[in-house]
Backbone as ProteinMPNN parsed JSONL, in Angstrom:
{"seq_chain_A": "XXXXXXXXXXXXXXXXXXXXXXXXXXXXXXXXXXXXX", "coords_chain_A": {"N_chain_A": [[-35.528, 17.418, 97.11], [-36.863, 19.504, 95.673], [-38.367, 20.483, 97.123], [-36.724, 21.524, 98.601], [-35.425, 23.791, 96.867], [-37.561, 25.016, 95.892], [-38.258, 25.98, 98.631], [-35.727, 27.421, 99.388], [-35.595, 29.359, 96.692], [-37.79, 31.445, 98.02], [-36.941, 32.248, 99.844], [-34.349, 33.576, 99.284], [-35.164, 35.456, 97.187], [-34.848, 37.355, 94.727], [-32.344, 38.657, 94.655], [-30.346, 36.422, 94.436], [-30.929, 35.182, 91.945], [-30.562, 37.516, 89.922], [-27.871, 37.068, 90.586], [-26.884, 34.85, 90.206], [-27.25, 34.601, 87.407], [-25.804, 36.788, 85.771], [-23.084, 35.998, 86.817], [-23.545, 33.286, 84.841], [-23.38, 34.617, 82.587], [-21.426, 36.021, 82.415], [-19.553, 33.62, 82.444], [-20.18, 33.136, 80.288], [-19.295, 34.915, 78.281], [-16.565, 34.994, 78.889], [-16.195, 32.631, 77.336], [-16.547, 32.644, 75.146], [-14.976, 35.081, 74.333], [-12.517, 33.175, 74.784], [-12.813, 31.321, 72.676], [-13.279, 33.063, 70.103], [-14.619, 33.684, 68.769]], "CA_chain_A": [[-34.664, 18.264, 96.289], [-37.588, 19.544, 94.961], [-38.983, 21.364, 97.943], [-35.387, 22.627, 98.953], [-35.26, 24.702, 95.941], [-38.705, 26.428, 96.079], [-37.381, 26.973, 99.831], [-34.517, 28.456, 98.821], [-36.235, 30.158, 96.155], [-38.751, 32.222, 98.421], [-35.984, 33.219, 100.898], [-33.06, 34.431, 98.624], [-35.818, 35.888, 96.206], [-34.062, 37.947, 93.007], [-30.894, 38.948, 94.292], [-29.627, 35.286, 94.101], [-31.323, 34.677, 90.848], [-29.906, 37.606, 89.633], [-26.58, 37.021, 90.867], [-26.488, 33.733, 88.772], [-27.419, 35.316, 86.11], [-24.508, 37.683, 85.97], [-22.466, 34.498, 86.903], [-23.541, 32.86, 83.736], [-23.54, 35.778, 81.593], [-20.151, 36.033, 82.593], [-19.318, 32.751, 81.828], [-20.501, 33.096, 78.65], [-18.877, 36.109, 77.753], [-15.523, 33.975, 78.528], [-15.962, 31.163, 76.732], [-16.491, 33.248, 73.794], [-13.229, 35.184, 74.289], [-11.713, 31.723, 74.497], [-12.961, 30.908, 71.282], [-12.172, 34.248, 69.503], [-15.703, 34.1, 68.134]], "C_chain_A": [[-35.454, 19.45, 95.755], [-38.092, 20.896, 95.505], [-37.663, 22.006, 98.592], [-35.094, 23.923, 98.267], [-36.017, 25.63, 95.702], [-38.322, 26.931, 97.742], [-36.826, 27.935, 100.439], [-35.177, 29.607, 98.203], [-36.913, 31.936, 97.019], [-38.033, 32.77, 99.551], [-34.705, 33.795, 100.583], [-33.959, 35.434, 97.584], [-34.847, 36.226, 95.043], [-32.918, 37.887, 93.362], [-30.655, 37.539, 93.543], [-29.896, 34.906, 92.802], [-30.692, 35.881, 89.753], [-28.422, 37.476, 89.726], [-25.795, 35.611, 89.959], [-26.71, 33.53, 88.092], [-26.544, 36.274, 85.325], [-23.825, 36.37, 86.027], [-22.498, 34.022, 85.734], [-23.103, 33.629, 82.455], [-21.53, 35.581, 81.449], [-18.993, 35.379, 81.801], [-18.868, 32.516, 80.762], [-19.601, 33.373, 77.747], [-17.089, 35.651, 77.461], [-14.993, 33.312, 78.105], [-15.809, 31.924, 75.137], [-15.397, 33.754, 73.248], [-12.309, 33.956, 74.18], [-11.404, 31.411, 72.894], [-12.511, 31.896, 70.148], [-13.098, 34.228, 68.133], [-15.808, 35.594, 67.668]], "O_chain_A": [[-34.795, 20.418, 95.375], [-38.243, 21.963, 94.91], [-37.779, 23.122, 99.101], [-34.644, 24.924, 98.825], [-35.688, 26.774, 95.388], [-38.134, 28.117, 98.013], [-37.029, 28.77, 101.321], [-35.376, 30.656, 98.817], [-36.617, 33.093, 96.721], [-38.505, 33.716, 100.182], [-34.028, 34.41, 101.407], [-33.257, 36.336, 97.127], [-34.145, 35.364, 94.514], [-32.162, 37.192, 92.684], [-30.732, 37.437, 92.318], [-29.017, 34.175, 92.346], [-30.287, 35.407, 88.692], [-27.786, 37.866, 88.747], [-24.722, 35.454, 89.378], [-26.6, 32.384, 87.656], [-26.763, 36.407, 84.121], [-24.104, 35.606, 85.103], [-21.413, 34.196, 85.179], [-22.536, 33.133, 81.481], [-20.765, 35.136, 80.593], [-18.099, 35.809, 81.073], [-17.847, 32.017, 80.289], [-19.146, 32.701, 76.821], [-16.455, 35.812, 76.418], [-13.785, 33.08, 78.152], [-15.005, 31.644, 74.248], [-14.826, 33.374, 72.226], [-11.37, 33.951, 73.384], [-10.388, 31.307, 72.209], [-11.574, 31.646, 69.389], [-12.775, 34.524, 66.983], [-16.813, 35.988, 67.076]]}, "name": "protein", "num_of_chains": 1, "seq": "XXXXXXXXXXXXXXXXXXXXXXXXXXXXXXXXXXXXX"}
C-alpha cells in the first residue's frame, strides 16, 4: 500500500497533489456554506 503511494507519488508529482488540494479546499468551503458559519 505503502510502496503504491510513493509510486504514485513520483509519477503524478504536484499536479495531482495539487488537484486534491483544491478538491478539499473546496470541500471545505461547502461544508461551511452548509453550516452558515
Amino acid at each position: 500500500m505503502l510502496g503504491a503511494a510513493i509510486i504514485r507519488y513520483d509519477k503524478v508529482s504536484d499536479h495531482f497533489w495539487t488537484g486534491l488540494l483544491l478538491v478539499q479546499l473546496s470541500n471545505l468551503c461547502f461544508a461551511i456554506g452548509m453550516v452558515g458559519v
